[in-house]
N, C-alpha and C positions, 0 to 999 in steps of 0.2 A: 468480470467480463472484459474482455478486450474490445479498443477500439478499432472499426474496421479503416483501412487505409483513409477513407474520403473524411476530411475534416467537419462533415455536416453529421459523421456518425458518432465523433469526439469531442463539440463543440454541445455545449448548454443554455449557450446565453451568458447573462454580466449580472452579476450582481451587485449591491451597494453597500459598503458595510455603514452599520449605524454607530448610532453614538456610543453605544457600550460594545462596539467592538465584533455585535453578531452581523450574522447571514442568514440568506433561504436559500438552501440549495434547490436549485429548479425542479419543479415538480416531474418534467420525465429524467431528468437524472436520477431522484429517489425513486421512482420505477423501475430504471434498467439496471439500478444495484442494490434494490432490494432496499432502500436504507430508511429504515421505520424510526415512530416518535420514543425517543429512549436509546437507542443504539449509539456505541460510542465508536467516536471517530479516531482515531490517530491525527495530529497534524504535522505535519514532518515538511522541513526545509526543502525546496529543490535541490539535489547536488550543486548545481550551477549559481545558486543564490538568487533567485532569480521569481521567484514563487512560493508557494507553499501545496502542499500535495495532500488530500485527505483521504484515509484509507480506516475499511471500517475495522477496527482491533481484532474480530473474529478470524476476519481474513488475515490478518496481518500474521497472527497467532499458528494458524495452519500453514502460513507459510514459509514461517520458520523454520514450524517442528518439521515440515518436508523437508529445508533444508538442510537444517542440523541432520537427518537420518540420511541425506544422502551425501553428506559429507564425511561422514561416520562411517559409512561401504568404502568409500573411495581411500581413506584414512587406512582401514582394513587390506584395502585391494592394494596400497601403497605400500606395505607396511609401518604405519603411522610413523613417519621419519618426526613427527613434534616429540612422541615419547623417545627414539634413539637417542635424539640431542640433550633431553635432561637425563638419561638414565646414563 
């Protein structure tokens, strides 16, 4: 789900991490992304270094294989110039 421009619709609240390292993610953020007891998270660096970004592996999963298969058309619509250069 995307957040909508206003930072009161992309903002959760703070959490504290504990001694071993965990968190809670706030209760309407596991709401508004669905994120149940058992679901696993990705945790992935910000590009910028600056944070850490959690995304749940499902999505992450679908969002690949969308993008691999449309990189895959566009490869095709290009004529895959990665295979000209090794062939």
């Amino acid at each position: 789900m995307k957040c909508e421009p206003s930072l009161d619709e992309c903002m959760f609240g703070a959490v504290t991490v504990g001694e071993r390292g965990q968190i809670v993610i706030p209760a309407e953020a596991r709401k508004r992304f669905s994120i149940q007891a058992g679901d696993k998270l990705l945790v992935l660096a910000h590009p910028g270094g600056s944070g850490l970004i959690l995304a749940k592996m499902e999505a992450m999963r679908e969002f690949f294989s969308a993008f691999l298969d449309r990189l895959t058309k566009v490869e095709q619509e290009l004529g895959a110039p990665d295979e000209k250069k090794s062939g």
